[in-house]
NUZAKE-855820 format. One record per residue: residue in one letter; residue number from 1; y, z, x of N, C-alpha, C in turn. Coordinates in pm, whole numbers, plus 50000, padded with zeros to 5 digits. Atoms other than C-alpha are relative to their C-alpha. Example, Ala and Ser with C-alpha at 12.3 -4.5 7.8 and 13.67 -1.06 7.14 Angstrom:
A,1,49881,50000,50089,49550,50780,51230,50120,50000,50090 $
S,2,49881,49994,49918,49894,50714,51367,50109,50073,49923 $
! end
This chain:
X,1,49952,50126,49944,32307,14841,31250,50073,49918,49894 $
X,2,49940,50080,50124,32383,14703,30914,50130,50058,49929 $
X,3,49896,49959,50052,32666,14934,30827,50119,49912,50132 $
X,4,49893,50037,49899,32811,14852,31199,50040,49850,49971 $
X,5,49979,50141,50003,32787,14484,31155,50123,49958,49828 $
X,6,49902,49991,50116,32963,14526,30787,50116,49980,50057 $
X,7,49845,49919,49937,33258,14710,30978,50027,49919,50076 $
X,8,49955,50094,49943,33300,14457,31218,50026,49891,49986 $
X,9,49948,50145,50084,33301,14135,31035,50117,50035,49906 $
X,10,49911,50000,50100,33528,14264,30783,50171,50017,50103 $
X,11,49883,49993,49883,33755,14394,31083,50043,49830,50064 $
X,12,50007,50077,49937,33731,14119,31278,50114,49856,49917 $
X,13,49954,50102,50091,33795,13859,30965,50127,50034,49912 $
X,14,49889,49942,50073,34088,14057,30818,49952,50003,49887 $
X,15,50052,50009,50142,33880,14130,30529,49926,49853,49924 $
X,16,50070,50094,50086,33785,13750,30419,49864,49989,50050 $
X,17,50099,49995,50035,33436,13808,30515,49931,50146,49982 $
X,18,50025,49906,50088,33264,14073,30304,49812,49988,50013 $
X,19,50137,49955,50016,32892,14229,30375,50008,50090,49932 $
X,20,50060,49907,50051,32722,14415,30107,49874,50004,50043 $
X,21,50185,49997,49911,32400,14611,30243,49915,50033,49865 $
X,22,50121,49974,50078,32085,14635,29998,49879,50014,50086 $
X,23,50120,49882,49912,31806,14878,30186,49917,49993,49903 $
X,24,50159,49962,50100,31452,14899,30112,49959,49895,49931 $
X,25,50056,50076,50100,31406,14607,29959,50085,49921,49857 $
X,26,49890,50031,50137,31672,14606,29664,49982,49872,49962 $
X,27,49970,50086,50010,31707,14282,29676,49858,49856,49942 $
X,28,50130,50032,49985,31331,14204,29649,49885,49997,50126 $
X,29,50118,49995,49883,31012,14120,29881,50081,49937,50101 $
X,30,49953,50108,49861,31098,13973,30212,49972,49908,50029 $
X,31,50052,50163,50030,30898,13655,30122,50073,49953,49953 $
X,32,49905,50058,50085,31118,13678,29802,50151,49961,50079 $
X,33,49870,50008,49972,31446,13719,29970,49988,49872,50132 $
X,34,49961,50126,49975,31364,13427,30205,49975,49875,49969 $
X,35,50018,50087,50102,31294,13208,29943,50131,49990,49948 $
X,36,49863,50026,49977,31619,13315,29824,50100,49913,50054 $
X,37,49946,50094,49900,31795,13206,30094,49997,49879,50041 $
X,38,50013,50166,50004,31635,12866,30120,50040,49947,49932 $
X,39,49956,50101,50090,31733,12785,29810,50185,50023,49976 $
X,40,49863,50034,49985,32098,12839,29885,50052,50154,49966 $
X,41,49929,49873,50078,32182,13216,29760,50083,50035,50106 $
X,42,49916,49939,49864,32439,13400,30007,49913,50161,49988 $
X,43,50046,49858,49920,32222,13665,30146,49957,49982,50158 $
X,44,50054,50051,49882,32107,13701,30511,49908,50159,49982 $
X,45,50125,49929,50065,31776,13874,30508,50022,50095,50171 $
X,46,50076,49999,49848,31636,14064,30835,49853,50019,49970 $
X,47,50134,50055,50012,31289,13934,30867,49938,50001,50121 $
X,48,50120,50002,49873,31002,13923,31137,49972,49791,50028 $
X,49,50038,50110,49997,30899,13572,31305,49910,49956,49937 $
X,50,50125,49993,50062,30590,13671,31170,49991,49941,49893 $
X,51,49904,50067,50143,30729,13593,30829,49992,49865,49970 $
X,52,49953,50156,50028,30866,13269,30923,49880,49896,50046 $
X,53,50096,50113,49992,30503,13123,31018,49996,49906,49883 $
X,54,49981,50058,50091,30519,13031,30697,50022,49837,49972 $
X,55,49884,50136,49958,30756,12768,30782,49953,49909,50104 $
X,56,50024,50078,49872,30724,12697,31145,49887,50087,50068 $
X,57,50145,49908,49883,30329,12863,31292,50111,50020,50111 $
X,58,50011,49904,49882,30458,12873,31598,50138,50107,50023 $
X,59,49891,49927,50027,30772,13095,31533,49911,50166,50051 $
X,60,50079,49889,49968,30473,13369,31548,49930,50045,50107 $
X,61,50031,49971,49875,30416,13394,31898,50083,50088,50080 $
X,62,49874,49934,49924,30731,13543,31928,49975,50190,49960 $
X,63,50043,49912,50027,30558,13857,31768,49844,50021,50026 $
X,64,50162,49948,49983,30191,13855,31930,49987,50109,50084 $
X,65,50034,49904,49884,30036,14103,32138,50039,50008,50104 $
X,66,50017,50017,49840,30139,14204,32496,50079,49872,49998 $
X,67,49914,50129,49926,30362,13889,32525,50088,50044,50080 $
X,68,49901,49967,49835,30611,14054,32768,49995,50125,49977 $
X,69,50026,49865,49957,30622,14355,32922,50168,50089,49968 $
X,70,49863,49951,50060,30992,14457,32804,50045,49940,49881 $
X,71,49898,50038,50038,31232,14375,32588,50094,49860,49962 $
X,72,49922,50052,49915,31464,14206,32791,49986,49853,49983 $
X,73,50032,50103,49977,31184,13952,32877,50022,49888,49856 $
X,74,50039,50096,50165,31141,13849,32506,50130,49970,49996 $
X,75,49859,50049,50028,31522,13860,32417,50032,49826,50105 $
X,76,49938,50131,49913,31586,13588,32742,49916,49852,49955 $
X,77,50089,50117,50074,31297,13346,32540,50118,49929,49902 $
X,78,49924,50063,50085,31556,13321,32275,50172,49886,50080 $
X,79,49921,50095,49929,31805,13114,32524,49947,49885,50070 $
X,80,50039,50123,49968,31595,12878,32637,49918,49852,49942 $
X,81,49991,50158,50102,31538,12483,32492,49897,50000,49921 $
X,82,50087,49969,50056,31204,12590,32396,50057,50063,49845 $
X,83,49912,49893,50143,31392,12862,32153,50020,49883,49925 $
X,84,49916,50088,50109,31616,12597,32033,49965,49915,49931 $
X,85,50064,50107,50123,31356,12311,31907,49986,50086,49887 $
X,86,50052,49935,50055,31203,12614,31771,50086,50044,49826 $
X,87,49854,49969,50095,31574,12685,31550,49951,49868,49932 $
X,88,49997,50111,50047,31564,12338,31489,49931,49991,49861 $
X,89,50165,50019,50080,31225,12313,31329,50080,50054,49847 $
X,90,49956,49883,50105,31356,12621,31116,50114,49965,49927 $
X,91,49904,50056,50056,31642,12445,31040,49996,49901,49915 $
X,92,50052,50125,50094,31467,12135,30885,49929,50079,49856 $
X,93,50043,49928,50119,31306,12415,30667,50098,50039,49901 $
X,94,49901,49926,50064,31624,12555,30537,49992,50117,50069 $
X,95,49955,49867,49890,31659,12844,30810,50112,50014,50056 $
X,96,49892,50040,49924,31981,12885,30967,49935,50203,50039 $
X,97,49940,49898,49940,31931,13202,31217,50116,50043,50067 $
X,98,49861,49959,50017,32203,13407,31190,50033,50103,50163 $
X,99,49992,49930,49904,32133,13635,31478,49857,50042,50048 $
X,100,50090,49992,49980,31866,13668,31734,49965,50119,50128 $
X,101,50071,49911,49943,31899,13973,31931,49998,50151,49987 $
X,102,49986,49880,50057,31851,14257,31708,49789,50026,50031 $
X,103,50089,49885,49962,31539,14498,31878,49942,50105,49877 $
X,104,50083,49881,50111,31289,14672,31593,49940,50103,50107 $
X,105,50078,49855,49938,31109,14875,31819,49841,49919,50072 $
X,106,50143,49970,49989,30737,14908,31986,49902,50062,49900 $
X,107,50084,49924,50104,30464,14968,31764,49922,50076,50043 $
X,108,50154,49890,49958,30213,15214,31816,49910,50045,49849 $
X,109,50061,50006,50108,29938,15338,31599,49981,50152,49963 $
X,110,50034,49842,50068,29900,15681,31405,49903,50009,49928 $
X,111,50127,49966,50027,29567,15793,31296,49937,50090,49926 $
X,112,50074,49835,50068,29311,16029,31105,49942,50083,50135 $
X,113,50104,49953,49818,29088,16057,31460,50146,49901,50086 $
X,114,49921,50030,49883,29242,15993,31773,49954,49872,50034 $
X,115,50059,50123,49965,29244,15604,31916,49992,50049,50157 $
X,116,50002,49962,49898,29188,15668,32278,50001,49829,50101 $
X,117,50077,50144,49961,29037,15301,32372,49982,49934,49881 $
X,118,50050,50101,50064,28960,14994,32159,49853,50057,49923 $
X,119,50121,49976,50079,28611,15104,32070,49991,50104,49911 $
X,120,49989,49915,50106,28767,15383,31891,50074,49938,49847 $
X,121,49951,50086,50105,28921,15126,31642,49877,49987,49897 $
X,122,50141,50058,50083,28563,15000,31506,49991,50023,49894 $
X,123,50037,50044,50076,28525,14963,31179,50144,50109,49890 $
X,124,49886,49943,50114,28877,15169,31049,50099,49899,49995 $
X,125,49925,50097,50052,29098,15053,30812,50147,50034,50038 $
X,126,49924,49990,49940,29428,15001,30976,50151,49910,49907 $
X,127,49903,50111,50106,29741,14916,30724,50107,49928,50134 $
X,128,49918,50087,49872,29936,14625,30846,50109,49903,49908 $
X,129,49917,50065,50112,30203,14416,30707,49947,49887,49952 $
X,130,50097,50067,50099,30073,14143,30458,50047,49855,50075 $
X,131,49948,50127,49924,30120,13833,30706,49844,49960,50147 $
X,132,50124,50026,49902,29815,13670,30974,50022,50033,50100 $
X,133,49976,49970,49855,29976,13791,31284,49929,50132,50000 $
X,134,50017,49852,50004,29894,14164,31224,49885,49981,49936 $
X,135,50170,50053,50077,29557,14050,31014,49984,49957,50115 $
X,136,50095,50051,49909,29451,13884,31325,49985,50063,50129 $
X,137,49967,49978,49847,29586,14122,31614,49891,50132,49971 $
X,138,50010,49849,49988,29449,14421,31459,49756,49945,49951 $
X,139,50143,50046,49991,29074,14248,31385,49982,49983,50112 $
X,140,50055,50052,49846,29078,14126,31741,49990,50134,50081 $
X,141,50039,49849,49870,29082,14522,31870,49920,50048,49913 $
X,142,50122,49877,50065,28822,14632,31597,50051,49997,49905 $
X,143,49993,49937,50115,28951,14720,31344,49974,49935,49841 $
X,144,49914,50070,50170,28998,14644,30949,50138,50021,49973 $
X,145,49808,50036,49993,29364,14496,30932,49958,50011,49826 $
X,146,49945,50013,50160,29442,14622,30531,50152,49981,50022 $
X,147,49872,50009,50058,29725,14466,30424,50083,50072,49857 $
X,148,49959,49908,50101,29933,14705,30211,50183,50017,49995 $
X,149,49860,50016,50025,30340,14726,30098,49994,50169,50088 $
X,150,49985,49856,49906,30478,15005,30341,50029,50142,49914 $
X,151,50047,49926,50101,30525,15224,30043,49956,50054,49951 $
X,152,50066,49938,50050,30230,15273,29960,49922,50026,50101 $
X,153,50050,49929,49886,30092,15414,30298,49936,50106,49988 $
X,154,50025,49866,49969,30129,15783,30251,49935,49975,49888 $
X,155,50141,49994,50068,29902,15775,29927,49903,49934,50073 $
X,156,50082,50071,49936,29724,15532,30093,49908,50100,50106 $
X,157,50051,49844,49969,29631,15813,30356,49938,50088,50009 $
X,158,50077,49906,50080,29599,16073,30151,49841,49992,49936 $
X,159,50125,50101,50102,29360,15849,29916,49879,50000,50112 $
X,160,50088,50052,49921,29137,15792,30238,50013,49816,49961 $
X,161,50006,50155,50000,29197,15372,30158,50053,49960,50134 $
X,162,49980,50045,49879,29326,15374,30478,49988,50102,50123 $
X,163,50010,49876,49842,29272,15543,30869,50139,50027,50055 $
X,164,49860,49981,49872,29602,15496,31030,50056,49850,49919 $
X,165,49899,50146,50068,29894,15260,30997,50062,50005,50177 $
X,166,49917,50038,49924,30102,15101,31245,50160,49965,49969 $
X,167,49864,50017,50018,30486,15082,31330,50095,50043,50125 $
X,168,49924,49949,49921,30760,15169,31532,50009,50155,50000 $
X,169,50002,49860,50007,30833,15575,31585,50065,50019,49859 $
X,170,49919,49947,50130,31121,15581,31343,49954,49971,49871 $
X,171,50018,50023,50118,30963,15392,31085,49824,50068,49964 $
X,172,50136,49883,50042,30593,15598,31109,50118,50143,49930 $
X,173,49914,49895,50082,30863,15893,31060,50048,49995,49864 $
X,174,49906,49990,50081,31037,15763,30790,49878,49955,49883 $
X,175,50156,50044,50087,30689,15646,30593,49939,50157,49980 $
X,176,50022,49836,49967,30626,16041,30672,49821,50032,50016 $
X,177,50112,49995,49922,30283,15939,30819,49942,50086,50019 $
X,178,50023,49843,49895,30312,16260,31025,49958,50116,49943 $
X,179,50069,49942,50100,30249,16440,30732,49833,50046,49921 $
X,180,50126,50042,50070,29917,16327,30655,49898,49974,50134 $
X,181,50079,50004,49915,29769,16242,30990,50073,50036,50153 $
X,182,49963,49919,49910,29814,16398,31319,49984,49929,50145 $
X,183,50044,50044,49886,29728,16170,31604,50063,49878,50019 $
X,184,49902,50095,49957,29960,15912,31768,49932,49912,50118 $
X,185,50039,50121,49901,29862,15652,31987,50064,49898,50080 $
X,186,49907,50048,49970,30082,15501,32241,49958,49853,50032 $
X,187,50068,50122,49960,29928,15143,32226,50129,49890,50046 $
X,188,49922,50058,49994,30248,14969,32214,50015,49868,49999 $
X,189,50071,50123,50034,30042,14666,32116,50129,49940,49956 $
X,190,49967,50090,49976,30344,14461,32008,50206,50086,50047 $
X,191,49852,49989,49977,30743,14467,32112,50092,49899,49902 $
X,192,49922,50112,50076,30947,14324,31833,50152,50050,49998 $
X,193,49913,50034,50062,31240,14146,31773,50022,49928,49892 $
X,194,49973,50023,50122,31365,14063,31457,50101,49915,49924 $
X,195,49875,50049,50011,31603,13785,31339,50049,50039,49855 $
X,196,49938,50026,50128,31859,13798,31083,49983,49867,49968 $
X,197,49985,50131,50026,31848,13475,30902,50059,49972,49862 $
X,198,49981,50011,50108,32022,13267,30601,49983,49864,49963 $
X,199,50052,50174,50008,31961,12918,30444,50120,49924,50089 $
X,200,49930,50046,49942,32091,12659,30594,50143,49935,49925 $
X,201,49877,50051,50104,32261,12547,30297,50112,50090,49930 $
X,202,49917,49930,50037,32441,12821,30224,50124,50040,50143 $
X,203,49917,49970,49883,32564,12898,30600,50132,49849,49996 $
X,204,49898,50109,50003,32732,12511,30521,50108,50013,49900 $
X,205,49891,49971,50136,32912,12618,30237,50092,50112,50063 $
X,206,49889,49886,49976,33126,12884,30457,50079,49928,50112 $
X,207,49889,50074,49882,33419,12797,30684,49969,50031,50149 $
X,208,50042,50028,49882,33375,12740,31053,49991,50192,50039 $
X,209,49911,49882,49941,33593,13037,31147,49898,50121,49954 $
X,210,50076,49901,50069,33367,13250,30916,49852,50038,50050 $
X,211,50150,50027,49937,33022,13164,31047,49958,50064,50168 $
X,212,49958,49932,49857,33169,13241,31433,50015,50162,49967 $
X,213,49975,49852,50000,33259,13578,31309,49860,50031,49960 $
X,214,50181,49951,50042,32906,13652,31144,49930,50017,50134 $
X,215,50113,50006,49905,32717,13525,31446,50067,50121,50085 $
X,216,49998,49891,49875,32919,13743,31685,50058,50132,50012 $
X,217,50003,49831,50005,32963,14078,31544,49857,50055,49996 $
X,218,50121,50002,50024,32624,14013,31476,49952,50046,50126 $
X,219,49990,49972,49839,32537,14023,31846,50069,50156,50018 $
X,220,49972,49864,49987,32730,14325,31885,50019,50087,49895 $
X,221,50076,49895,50091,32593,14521,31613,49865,50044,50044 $
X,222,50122,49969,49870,32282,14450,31788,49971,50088,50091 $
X,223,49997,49948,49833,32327,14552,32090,50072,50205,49961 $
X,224,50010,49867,50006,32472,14898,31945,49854,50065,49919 $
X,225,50133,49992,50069,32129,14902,31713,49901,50022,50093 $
X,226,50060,49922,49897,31953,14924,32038,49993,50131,50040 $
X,227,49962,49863,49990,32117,15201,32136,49941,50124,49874 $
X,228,50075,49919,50095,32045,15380,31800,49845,50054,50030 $
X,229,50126,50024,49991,31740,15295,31812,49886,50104,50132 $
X,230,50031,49866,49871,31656,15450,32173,50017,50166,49970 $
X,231,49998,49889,50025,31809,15765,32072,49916,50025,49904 $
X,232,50131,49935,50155,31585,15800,31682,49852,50008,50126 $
X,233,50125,49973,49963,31274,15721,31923,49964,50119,50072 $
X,234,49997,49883,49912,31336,16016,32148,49984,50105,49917 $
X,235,49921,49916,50035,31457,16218,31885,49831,50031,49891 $
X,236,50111,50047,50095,31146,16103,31640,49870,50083,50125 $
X,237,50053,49937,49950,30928,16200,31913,49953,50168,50011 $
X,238,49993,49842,50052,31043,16593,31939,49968,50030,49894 $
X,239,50033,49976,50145,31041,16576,31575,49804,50044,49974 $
X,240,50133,50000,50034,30649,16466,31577,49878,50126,50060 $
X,241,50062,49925,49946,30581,16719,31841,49991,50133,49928 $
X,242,49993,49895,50110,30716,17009,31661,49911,49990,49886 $
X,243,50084,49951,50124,30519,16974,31384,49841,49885,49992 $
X,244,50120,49969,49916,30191,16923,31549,49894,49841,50014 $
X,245,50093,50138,49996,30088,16547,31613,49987,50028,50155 $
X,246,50086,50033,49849,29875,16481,31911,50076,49892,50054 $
X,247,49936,50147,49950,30013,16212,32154,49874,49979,50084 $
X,248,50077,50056,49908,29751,15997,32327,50045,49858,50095 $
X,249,49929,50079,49898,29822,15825,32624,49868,49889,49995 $
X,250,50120,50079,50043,29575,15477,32583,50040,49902,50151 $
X,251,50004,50149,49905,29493,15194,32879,50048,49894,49960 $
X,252,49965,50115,50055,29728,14933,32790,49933,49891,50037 $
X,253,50099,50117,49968,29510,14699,32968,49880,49989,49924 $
X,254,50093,50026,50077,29220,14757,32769,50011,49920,49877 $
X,255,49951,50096,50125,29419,14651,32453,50003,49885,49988 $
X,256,49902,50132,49961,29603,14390,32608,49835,49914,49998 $
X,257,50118,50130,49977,29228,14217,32718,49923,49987,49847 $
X,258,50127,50008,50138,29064,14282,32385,50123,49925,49868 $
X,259,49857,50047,50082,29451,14143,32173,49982,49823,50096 $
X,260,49996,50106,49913,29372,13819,32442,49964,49882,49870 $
X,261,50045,50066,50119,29180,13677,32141,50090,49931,49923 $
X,262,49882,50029,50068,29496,13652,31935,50015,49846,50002 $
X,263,49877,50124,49945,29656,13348,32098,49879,49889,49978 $
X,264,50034,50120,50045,29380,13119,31993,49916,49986,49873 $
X,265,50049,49996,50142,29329,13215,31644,50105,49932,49878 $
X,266,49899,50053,50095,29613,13001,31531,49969,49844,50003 $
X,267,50001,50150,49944,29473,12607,31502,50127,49920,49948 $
X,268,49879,50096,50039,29818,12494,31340,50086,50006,50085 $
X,269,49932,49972,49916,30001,12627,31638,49991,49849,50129 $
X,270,49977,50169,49929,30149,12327,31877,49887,50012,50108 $
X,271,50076,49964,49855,29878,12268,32171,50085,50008,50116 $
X,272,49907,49947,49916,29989,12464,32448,50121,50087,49991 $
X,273,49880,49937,50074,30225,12686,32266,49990,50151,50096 $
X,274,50031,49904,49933,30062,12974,32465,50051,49992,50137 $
X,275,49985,50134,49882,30105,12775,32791,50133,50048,50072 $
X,276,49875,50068,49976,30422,12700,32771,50127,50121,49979 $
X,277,49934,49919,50014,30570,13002,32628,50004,50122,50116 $
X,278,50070,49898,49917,30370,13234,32894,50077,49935,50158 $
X,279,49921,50077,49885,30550,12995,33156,50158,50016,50014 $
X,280,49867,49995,49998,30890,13045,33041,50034,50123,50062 $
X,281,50007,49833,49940,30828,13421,33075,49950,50024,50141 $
X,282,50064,49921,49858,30648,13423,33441,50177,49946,50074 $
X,283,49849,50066,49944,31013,13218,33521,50084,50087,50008 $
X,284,49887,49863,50005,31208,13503,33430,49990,50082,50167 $
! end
């Protein structure tokens, strides 16, 4: 997505705006790099809402459990006035989101033993990214949420320090998970999207004309990143089968009631944030 979006801003702008990509991290942590950005650097990160609790708690609702049943639903959250205080807020922080409908994936969980149900969670350690959304979603189904750099997984693993990890298909693949443990779990416990974002003070320092082109190749970089995306999961799939992971088919309802917990383990979160957000979505 990040090469396409290159190719199109530069097209688009006749060359005067210029993306360089830094993968993996290069650039530093993803705390670091939006620290960065607040303080004025020209980078635009891609980051989780999760992330930006930091900033604004309730930004992290937009990554809890089971909050909509597609996609779609979540993406149409980001157009309505609710969304936009929400920018706002983020904006008083030094946030300027740059683009808000770039699709990471469904997570699911990969394992030493098979998860079948919730009560097969109990007392394993489950790596998760180093942030309270995923510390609190993955305690509320059982488990021990270890927080660990994605990196260090596959020792992790190996080591026994951890049971299973969570992620999208492509990125369990690309962590090479599959390697080390054999049992997949289609929990699909959360659906994320992912914004790009850059300070606000740096997005003011670029010309109008320039900012319009960012936001809306951005958008349609997206929207072909989907696409990608669909195809690696299919493709990631065959892959896992061939070389001999189990797939378990799990009661999303079981999850979903035992992940219910979630939504009131946040007391800095606005009252009614649950409410109100869960309302926008039955509207759809």
């Amino acid at each position: 997505m990040a090469e396409k979006w290159k190719e199109l801003a530069e097209k688009e702008s006749d060359g005067k705006v210029r993306l360089n990509i830094y993968p993996s991290s290069q650039l530093g942590s993803e705390k670091d790099v939006v620290e960065q950005a607040i303080m004025g650097n020209n980078v635009v990160i891609f980051t989780g809402y999760d992330f930006l609790m930091d900033y604004v708690p309730d930004a992290g609702i937009l990554t809890a459990p089971y909050l909509t049943e597609d996609f779609d639903s979540l993406l149409e959250l980001t157009t309505t006035d609710w969304f936009a205080d929400l920018e706002g807020r983020l904006n008083d922080k030094g946030i300027e989101i740059v683009n808000t409908n770039t699709i990471y994936g469904e997570r699911h969980l990969m394992t030493v033993d098979p998860i079948e149900d919730p009560q097969d969670l109990s007392g394993m350690k489950i790596r998760v990214p180093n942030n309270p959304m995923y510390v609190k979603t993955f305690e509320a189904l059982g488990a021990s949420a270890t927080p660990m750099p994605l990196s260090d997984t596959y020792t992790g693993l190996q080591q026994g320090l951890i049971d299973g990890i969570e992620n999208p298909l492509p990125v369990l693949e690309g962590a090479k998970a599959h390697e080390v443990v054999k049992n997949l779990s289609l929990t699909e416990h959360t659906k994320i999207m992912s914004p790009w974002i850059a300070g606000t003070d740096f997005i003011e320092t670029l010309p109008k004309e320039s900012v319009e082109v960012l936001k809306e190749t951005g958008i349609e970089a997206a929207e072909y990143g989907r696409e990608i995306m669909e195809k690696e999961n299919e493709k990631v799939q065959e892959e896992f089968k061939a070389q001999g992971v189990e797939f378990h088919e799990v009661d999303i309802e079981e999850f979903k009631d035992k992940a219910e917990s979630v939504y009131t383990s946040f007391p800095n979160w606005t009252d009614g944030l649950y409410e109100t957000v869960n309302s926008l979505i039955e509207e759809q």
